[in-house]
N, CA, C and O atoms as a DFTB+ gen file, in Angstrom:
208 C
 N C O
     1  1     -45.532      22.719       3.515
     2  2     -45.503      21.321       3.893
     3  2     -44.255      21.058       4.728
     4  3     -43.117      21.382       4.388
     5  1     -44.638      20.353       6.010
     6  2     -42.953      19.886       7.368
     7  2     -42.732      18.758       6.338
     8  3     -43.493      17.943       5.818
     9  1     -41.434      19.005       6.235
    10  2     -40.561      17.663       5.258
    11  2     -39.833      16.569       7.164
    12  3     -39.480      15.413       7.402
    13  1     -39.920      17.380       7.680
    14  2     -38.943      16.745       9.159
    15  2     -39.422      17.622      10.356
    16  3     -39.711      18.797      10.129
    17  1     -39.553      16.970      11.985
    18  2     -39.613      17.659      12.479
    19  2     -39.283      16.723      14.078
    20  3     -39.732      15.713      14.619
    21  1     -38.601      17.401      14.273
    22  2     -37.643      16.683      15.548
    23  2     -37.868      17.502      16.884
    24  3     -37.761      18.727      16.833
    25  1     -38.215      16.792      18.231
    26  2     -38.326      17.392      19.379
    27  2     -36.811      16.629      19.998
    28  3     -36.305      15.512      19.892
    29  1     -36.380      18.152      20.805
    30  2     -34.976      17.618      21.316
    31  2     -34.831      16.738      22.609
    32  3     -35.080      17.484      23.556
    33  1     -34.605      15.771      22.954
    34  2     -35.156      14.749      24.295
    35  2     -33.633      14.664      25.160
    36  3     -32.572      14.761      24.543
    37  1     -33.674      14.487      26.535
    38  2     -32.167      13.493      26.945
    39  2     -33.211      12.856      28.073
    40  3     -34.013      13.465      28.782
    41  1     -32.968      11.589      28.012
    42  2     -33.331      10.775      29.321
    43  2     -35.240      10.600      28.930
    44  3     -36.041      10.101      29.721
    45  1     -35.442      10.910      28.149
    46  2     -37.394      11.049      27.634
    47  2     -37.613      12.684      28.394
    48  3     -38.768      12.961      28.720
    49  1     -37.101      13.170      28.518
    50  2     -37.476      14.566      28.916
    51  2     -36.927      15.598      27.581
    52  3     -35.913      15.707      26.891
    53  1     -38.294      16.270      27.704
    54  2     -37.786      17.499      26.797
    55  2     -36.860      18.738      27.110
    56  3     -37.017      19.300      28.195
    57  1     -35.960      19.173      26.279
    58  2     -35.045      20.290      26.546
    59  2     -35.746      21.461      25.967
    60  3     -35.045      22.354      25.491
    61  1     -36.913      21.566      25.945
    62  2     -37.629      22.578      24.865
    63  2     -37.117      23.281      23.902
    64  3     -36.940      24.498      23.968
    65  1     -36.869      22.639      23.034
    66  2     -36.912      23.333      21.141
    67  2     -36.707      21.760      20.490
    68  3     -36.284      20.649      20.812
    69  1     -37.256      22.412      19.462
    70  2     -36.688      21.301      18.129
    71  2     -36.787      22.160      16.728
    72  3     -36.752      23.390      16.682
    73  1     -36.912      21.316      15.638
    74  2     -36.448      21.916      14.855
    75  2     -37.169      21.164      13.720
    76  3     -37.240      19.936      13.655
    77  1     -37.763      22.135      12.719
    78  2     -38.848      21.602      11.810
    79  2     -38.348      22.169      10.324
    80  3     -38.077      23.358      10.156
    81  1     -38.265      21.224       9.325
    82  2     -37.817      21.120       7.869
    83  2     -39.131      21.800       7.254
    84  3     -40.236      21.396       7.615
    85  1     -39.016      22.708       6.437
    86  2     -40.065      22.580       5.345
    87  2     -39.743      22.604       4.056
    88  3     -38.633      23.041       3.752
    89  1     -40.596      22.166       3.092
    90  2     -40.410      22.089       2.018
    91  2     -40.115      23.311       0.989
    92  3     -39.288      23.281       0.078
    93  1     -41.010      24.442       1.347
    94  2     -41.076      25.661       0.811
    95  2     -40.649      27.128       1.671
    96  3     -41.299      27.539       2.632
    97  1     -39.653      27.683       1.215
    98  2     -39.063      28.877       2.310
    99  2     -40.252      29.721       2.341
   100  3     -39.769      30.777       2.751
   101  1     -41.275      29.894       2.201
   102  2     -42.197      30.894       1.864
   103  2     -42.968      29.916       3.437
   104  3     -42.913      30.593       4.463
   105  1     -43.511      28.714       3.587
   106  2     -43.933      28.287       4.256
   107  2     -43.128      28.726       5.625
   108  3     -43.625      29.452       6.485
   109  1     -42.022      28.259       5.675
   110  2     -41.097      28.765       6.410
   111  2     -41.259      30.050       7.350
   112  3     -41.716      30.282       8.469
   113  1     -40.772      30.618       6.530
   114  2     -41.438      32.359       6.740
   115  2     -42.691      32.537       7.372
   116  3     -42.765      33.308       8.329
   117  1     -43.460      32.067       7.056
   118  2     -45.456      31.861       7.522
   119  2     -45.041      31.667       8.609
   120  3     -45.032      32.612       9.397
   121  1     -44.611      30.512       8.972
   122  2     -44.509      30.022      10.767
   123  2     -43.803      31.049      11.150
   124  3     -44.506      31.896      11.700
   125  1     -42.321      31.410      11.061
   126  2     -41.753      32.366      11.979
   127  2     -42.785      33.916      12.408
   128  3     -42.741      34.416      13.531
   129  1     -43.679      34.492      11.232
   130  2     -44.199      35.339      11.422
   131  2     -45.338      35.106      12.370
   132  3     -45.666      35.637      13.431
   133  1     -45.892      34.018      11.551
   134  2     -47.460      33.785      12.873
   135  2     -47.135      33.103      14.600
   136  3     -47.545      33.463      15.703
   137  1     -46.362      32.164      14.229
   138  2     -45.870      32.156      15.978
   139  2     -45.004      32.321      16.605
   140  3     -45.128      32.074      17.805
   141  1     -43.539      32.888      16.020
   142  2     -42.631      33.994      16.957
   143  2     -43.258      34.820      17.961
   144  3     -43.867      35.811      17.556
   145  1     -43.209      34.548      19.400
   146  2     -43.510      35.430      20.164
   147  2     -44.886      35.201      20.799
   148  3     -45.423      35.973      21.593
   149  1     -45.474      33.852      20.277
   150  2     -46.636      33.531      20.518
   151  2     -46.547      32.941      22.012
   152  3     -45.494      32.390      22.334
   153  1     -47.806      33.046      23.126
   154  2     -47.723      32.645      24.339
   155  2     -48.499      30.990      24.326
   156  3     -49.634      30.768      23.904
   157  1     -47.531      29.945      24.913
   158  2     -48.197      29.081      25.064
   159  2     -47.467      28.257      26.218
   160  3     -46.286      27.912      26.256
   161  1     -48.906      27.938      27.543
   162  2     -48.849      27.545      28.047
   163  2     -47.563      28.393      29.535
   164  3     -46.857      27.630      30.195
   165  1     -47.533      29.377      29.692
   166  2     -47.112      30.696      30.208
   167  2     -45.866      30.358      29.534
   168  3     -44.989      30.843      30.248
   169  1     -45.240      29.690      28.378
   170  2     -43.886      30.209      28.207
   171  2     -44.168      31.038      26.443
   172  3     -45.254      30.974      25.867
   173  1     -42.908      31.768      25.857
   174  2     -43.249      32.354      24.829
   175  2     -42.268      31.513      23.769
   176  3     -41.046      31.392      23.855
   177  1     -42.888      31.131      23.051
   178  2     -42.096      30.986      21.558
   179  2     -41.891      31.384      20.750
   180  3     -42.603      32.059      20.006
   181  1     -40.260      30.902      20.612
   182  2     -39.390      31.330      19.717
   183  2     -39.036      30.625      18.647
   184  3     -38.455      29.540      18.660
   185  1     -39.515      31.469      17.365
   186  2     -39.028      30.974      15.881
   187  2     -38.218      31.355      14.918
   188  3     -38.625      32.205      14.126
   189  1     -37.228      30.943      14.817
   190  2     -36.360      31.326      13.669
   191  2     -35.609      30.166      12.974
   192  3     -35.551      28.944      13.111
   193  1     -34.837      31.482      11.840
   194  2     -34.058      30.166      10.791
   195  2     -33.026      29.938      11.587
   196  3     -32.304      30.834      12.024
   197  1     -32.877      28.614      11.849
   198  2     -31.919      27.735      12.128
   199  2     -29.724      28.699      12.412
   200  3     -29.167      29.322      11.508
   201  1     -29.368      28.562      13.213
   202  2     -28.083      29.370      12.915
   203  2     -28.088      30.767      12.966
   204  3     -27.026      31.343      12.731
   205  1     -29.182      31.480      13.256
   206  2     -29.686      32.809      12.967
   207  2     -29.652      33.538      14.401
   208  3     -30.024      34.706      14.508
């Protein structure tokens, strides 16, 4: 379950990343594994823990 989830903006434009809370580190984990590295929209995303 996302407890928070924030897109980073300046001026209404996106800086692409934000940063999403979850409730359970196990959930956590799920996302970094299933879409780290995933292609969307020709760019690739990147997931990790926060500071990492």
């Amino acid at each position: 379950m996302v407890t928070a989830c924030v897109c980073v903006c300046v001026a209404g434009q996106s800086l692409g990343y934000g940063f999403v809370n979850y409730v359970r580190q196990d959930d956590a984990e799920r996302a970094i594994n299933q879409l780290n590295g995933l292609r969307l929209q020709n760019k690739t995303i990147k997931v990790r823990v926060r500071g990492k």
